[in-house]
Each structure stands twice: as C-alpha cells, then as structure tokens.
N, C-alpha and C positions, 0 to 999 in steps of 0.2 A: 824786863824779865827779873822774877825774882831769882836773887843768888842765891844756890841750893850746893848740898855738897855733891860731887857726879856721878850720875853711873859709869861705871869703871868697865870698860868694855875690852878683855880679852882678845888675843888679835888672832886664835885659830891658827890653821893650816896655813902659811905664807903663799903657799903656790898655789892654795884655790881662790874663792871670791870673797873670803873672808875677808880682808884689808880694804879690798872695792869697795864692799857691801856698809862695812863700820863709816868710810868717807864720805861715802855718798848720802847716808842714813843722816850724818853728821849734818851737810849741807842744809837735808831736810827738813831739819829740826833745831837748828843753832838759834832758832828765835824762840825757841819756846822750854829748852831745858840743858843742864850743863853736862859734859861727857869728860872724859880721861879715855884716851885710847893705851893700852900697854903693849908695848913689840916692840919690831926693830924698821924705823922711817924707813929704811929702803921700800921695806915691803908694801907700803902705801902706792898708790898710783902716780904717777910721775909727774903731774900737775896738782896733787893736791898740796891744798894750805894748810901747815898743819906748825905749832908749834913745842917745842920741844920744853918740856917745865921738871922742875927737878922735884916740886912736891903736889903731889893732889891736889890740895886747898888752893892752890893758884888757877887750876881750870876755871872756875866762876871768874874771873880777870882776863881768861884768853879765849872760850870759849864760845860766844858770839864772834868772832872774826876769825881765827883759826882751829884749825881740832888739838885738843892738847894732848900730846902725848908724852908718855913718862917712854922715854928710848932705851931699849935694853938692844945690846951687839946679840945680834946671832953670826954673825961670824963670817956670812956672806949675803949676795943678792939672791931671789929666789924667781926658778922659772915659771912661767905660768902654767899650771898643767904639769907641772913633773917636783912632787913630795921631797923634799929631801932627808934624810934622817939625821945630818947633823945639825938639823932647824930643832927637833924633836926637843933637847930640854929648852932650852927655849920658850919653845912653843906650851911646855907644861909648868916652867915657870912664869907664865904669864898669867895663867888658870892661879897658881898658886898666891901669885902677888893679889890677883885683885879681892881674894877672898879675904889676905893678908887686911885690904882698904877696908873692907867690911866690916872687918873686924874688931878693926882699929878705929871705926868710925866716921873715916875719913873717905866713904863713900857710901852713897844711900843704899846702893844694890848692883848687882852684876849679870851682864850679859854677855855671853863666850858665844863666840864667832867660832863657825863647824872645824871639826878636829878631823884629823887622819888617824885611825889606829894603829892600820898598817907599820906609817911612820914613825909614830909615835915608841911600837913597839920595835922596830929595829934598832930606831938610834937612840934609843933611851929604857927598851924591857920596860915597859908601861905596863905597870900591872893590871889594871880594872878594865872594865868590860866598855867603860864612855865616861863623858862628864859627870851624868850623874851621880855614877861608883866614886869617884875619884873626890867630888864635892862633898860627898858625906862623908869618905875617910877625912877629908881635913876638916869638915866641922865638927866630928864626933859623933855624928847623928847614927842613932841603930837602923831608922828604917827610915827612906823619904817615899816620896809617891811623886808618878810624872802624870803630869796634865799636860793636855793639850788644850789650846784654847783662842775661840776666836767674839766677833763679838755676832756670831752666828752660834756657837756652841763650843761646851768645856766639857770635857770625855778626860777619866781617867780608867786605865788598865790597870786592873790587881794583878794578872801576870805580866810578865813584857816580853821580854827577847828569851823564852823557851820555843821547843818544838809544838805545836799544836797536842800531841801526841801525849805530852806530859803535863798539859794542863790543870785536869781534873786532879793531877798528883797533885801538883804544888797550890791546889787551891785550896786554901784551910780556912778554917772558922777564922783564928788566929790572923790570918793572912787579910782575912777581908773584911776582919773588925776593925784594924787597926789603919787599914787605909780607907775606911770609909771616913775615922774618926780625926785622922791627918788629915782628909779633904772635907771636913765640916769644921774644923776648926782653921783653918786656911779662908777656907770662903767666910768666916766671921772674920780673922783677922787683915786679910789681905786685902778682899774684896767688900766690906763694909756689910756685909747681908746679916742682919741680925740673925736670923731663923733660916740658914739656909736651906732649900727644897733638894732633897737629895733621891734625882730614879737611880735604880740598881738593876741592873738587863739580868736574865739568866744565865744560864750557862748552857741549855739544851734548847732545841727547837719550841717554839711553843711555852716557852719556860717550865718543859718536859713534860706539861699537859698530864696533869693530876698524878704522874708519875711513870705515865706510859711511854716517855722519851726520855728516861733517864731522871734520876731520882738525888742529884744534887740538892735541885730546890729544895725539896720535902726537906732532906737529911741533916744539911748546913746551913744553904741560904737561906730561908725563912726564920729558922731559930736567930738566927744572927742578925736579919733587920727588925725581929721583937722585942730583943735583947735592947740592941738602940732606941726604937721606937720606946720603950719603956722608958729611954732617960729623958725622954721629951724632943726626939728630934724626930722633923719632918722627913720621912723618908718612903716612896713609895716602891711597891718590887715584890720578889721578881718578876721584872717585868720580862715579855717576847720582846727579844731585839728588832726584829723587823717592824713592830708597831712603834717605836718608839723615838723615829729622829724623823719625821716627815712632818711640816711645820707647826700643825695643831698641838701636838703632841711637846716638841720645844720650847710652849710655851709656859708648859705646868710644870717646869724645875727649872735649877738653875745650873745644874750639874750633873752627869747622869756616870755613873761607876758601873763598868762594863769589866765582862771574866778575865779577858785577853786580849791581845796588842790590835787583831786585825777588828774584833768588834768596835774596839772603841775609835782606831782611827779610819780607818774605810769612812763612817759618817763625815767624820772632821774636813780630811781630804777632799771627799765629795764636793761637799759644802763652801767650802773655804780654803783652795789649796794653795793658794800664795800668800794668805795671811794669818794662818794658821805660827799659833806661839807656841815653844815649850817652855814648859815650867813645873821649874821642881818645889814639891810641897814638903814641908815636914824638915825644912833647914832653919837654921838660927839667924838667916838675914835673906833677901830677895837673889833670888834669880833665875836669868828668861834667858831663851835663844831662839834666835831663828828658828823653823819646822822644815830645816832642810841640809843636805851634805854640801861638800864643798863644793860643787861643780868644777869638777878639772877639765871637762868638755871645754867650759865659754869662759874658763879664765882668763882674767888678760884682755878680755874681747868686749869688755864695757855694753855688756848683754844681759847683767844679773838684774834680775828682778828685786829690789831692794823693800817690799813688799810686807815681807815677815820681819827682817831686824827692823823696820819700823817702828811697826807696831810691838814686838819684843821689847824694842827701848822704851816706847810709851807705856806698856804692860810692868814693866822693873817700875816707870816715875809714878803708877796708881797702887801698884804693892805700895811701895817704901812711903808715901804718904799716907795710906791707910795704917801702916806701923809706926808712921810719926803722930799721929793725931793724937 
C-alpha cells in the first residue's frame, strides 16, 4: 500500500456505534488505505487493536496492523446506549481537531462518526443545528450543500431540515443557483466529471404542469437553469420527480438537485439504504459520513452494519485524490 496522509476519522457519539463502526471499518480496509482515529480508546470495543500515536504523519507506520489513534481523555468510560453530556466537548473537540488535520495538511480528508445533539447540547450548548453547520463555521464557508450519495445515485436538497410547509419560502432563485453551482463544481472537482450532467426535480406535482400545479417552475426554476445553461453547463429540468429516479432515467445524469430533503432522499434510501454516504459540498477540504444516526438500540451489541462508514471512508480517499491530482 501506498503511504498516504490519513483520513482523520472523528469518533462521534461514545455511547452509540460510532467507535464500533470506525474499528470495524478499519479492519475492513487497513489494506488498502491509511486512517487516524480521534477520541478517547476506552470508547473503542474492548478487543480492538488500535494504537495510540502522538502525531498524524505516524498513521501510515501503524496503520496496516493497528488503528491509530491520536487519545484525547474524556474523562470517563461510556455506556452503550445512554449519551452522556460530559463526553459532549470532547466529543466536539474531535470534529474540531480533525478539521484542525485538514487544514493543516496533515490529513487528506475527514469522516465524523454520528453525533448526539441532544448531548451535545446539554453538556456543551452546541450551537448549530449538525455537523454540517458546525463544519462550515470552522472552515468559514458562507454556504455548503449536503449530498447524498451512493454508487446507485447522488441526490442533493436545496432545502433540508425546514417544515414541508415553508419550502416554497425559502426556495429562492438565489438559494438554487448557488447550490446547483456548489454541486457542478464539486462533481468537476471531486468526482473527476469534466461536464457534469446535472437533473433538477420541480418543486410541484408534474413539475406543476404548464403551471396548473403551481407556478414555481415557470417563475424561478426555469429562469434559473437558463441562466446556467447559458454558461455552458449540462443541466436538464425541471424535471417531475416521479419520472426521474426509476433506472432508465439514472442513467442520463450524474447528479440529480431536488427542492427538499424528503424528494431527494426517499430515492436514495430506497435504493441504497445501507450504503448511502453523506457528503458536504462547498467546503475547503473533503468530507463524508455515514447516511445514519448513532443507533443506541444495537450499541454495544456488535450488530451495526458497517456498510455506509465504509464506503464513507472510500468516498473521503476518491474526493481527496481527485483534489490531489
């Protein structure tokens, strides 16, 4: 294997699967790429091999035969299935550090293992809404965009976590130019696609059907993919969502920009629901996470489907080489 600098993998929520999920992922994969784990060893599974290194650039040295991890104290052990909040900074100084590695060079890209808000917010007043609020305050970034993606289909939502209800508000020209342009230059840079083929769902039934279901398209959406269309980008829309993710139809784009969170992942899920990746567009370095919450059901219970941080970790090592070339 060649020696690479690591993906720097965040250790999430202690008490969920997160710590499982990074070692077992680890195992998975020790032959084919190098990792840094960040947390506190307790929280790892109680058989795993993992060694402890004081600086990043040393994973490529221990990382074929144990996981390396850089050890930070939290302060105690954690139960399987029950949060604790004085894990919380911790837990968000590990988010903090590995973006630190990125930064600094000293890692190709970063994958965070699922978080507890709840917890987060008790034992620490977490301000941001999730990772990827939090990722962009530290990189400085005004606006990122979250994809989902598997190697069945990549779905980003212009809106996310609003009510259904306030959609159409916060759906602006503005809003849907700039992450269409986040996600065509992401899939140039990250994903190698010269030209990327960009579908765009509506936002009404029928994609409101000449305007007798609502008159989005007419108003915003169209002006808005002629606007890009005009700068030379492949983009076809708006399209009806219903015609648009059944396999024929998958294979004429490479990316499809849907209005809100249940359009675009409902397909994803469908399709691909254990290998499903997230991934935030529109940041100054790589990074992926699992497509799942911490399960505090099966923690502890060597039951997690390690599935998604798989492919998450192989997703961060085809970004960050696509921004190495």
């Amino acid at each position: 294997m060649i020696a690479r600098k690591p993906i720097a993998i965040s250790c999430g929520e202690p008490a969920g699967i997160g710590p499982e999920i990074a070692y077992r992922a680890w195992v998975a994969l020790k032959d084919e790429d190098t990792f840094v784990w960040i947390g506190d060893p307790r929280h790892l599974p109680k058989a795993a091999q993992f060694q402890v290194i004081s600086d990043a650039s040393d994973a490529a040295l221990v990382s074929a035969h144990a996981l390396p991890v850089l050890a930070r104290d939290f302060g105690s052990n954690a139960v399987a299935g029950v949060p604790d909040p004085t894990h919380a900074q911790g837990v968000i100084a590990s988010i903090a550090e590995a973006v630190d590695l990125v930064q600094l060079d000293l890692a190709d890209g970063i994958c965070t293992a699922p978080i507890h808000k709840a917890a987060l917010i008790d034992g620490a007043d977490f301000a941001y809404p999730g990772h990827t609020e939090y990722l962009a305050a530290l990189a400085g970034a005004d606006r990122v965009v979250m994809m989902l993606a598997s190697d069945m289909l990549r779905v980003v939502p212009t809106t996310i976590h609003i009510p259904l209800a306030d959609v159409a508000t916060h759906l602006t020209a503005s809003l849907l130019t700039d992450t269409i342009l986040i996600t065509h230059a992401a899939m140039r840079r990250d994903f190698g696609l010269s030209s990327p083929r960009i579908a765009v769902a509506g936002l009404n039934p029928h994609a409101g059907e000449n305007g007798n279901m609502g008159g989005e398209e007419i108003e915003m959406i169209t002006p808005v993919l002629d606007a890009l269309r005009a700068q030379g980008m492949d983009i076809t829309g708006p399209m009806s969502a219903d015609t648009m993710f059944h396999a024929a139809a998958r294979k004429s784009y490479d990316v499809a920009v849907c209005m809100y969170h249940d359009q675009a992942l409902i397909p994803i899920k469908t399709l691909d629901f254990s290998g499903g990746v997230n991934v935030t567009l529109g940041l100054p370095f790589v990074r992926t996470s699992p497509d799942h919450g911490t399960a505090f059901d099966i923690a502890g219970r060597d039951m997690a489907d390690t599935t998604s941080m798989i492919a998450a970790l192989r997703m961060a090592r085809t970004m960050a080489d696509g921004r190495n070339v």
